[in-house]
C-alpha positions, 0 to 999 in steps of 0.5 A: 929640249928644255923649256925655261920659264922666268914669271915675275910680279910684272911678266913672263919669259918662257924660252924653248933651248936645245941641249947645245944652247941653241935658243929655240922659241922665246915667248914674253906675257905678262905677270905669272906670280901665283901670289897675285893671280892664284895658281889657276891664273899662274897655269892659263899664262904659262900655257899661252906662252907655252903655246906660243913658243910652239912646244906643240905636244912635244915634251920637253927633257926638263922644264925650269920653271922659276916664278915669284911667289912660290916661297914656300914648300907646299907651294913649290909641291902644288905648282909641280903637280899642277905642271906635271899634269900638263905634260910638258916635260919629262922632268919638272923643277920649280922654285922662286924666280930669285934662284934664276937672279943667281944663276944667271949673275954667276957661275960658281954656283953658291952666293947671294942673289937679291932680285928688284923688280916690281917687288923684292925678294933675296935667296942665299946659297952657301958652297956646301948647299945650304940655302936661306931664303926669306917668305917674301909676301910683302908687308906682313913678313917686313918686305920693302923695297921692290918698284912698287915700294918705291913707287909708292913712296914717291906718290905719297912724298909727292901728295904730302908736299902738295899739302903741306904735310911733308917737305917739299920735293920735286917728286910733287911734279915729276910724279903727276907729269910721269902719268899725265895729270896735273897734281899728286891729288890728280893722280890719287884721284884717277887710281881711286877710280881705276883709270890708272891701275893701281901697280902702275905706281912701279913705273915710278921707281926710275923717276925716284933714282933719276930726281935723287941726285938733287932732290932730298926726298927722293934720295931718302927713298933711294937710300931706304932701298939701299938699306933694304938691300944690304940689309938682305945681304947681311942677314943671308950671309950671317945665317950661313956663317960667310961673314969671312967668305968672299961672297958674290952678291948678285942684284938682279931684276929690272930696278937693278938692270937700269940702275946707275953707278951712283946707286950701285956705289952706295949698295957697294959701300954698305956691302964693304961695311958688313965685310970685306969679303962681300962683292957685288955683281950686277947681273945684265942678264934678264932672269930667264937666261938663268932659267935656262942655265939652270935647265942646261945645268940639269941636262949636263950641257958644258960651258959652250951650250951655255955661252952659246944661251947667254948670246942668243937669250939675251939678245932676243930679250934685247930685241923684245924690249927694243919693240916694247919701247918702240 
């Protein structure tokens, strides 16, 4: 058995897999990222989820687990202990939930993963193994560009066209109505004193890409996030010397899943002017279905146990978020 474990900066996966692909248990919480809850907050999530899906004292053959704010050495060591001391599996392998955006956007093991959800990160994978990765913490390392970025953007272009300080948008309507309130100063209003929480802003990301088609602010934030992400792609595939490569480049994470053909064109366009060679996929499968690949990989499972994964992982995520929305 393999348990797999996808934790982002908004929720977590954790799915129990049979050596043939056949899916066991999938559980879904919310977020696991040791960046924002520590790491003893990061455990107390997993172990609900693990709980749930039934692992039941058994012990797994390996566990995956892939989660965001594990970037650096020291902190893939510590969670790996941390784990091992539950006892879930025989064999623990961790790492950055980005790994688990390329894997499930390609099978040639090598390429560019570049993750959007709540927030951004990128890890690059040459033929021979090299890696690059980027520290992703936010501001302090020059991160921009995940939901909360957006959202963010989109709420302070909104006050500042209210006020007079900034040109006018349409986001100064879309923004407050998205969230029940009358005006941008309203909203700021509520998050100051903690009616709406703070990291809600990511939920504004989608209005932003939806109003960009007609509206210049909110084009100049949706081209910013073009700008990041082709940015990541470059500087990846420059420090590994695949300039001349053909190199698939996988945007994965919730911003990427529901975005258009007008956003994925302009990623495209900026990925054609660094090289020719450089070929974007959107992954439509959520990250922990790489996971889980990833698991299957580490037990020597064959392509069938993997398409068998990917139909029935993606379908319980589908019938999850089905519920969600419902």
């Amino acid at each position: 058995m393999i348990l797999a474990v996808d934790g982002g900066n908004s929720k977590t996966d954790v799915a129990l897999v049979g050596p043939d692909g056949a899916l066991l248990a999938h559980a879904r919480g919310p977020l696991s990222s040791p960046h924002h809850i520590g790491l003893d907050g990061c455990l107390d999530v997993l172990q609900r989820l693990v709980d749930e899906a039934g692992l039941d004292g058994h012990r797994a053959e390996v566990a995956q687990v892939l989660l965001a704010g594990v970037d650096f050495p020291e902190e893939e060591a510590a969670l790996r202990d941390a784990l091992d001391g539950r006892g879930w599996a025989t064999t623990t392998r961790v790492g950055n939930d980005t790994f688990a955006v390329l894997r499930a956007g390609t099978e040639r093991g090598w390429g560019v993963a570049i993750t959007c959800g709540a927030g951004i990160n990128c890890v690059g994978v040459a033929s021979d193994g090299r890696e690059v990765r980027f520290p992703a913490l936010g501001a302090i390392t020059g991160d921009w560009g995940g939901g909360y970025d957006v959202g963010m953007a989109a709420l302070s272009a909104a006050a500042r066209s209210a006020d007079g300080r900034g040109p006018h948008t349409r986001l100064e309507k879309l923004v407050p109505a998205h969230f029940g309130e009358a005006t941008p100063l309203a909203v700021a209003h509520a998050i100051h004193l903690g009616a709406i929480g703070q990291r809600r802003v990511l939920e504004l990301a989608p209005v932003v890409l939806r109003a960009a088609a007609g509206d210049a602010v909110a084009a100049s934030i949706r081209d910013r996030l073009v700008g990041e992400i082709v940015a990541l792609a470059r500087a990846t595939v420059t420090r590994l010397e695949l300039l001349d490569e053909q190199v698939e480049i996988v945007v994965g994470g919730g911003l990427m899943r529901g975005a258009d053909s007008e956003l994925l064109g302009r990623i495209e366009l900026g990925l054609r002017r660094v090289g020719p060679g450089l070929v974007l996929r959107r992954t439509a499968a959520p990250p922990i279905v790489g996971a889980a690949l990833l698991g299957l990989d580490a037990v020597g499972a064959g392509a069938q146990a993997q398409a068998r994964l990917r139909v029935e992982l993606c379908a319980a995520v589908e019938r999850l978020e089905r519920l969600e929305v419902a």
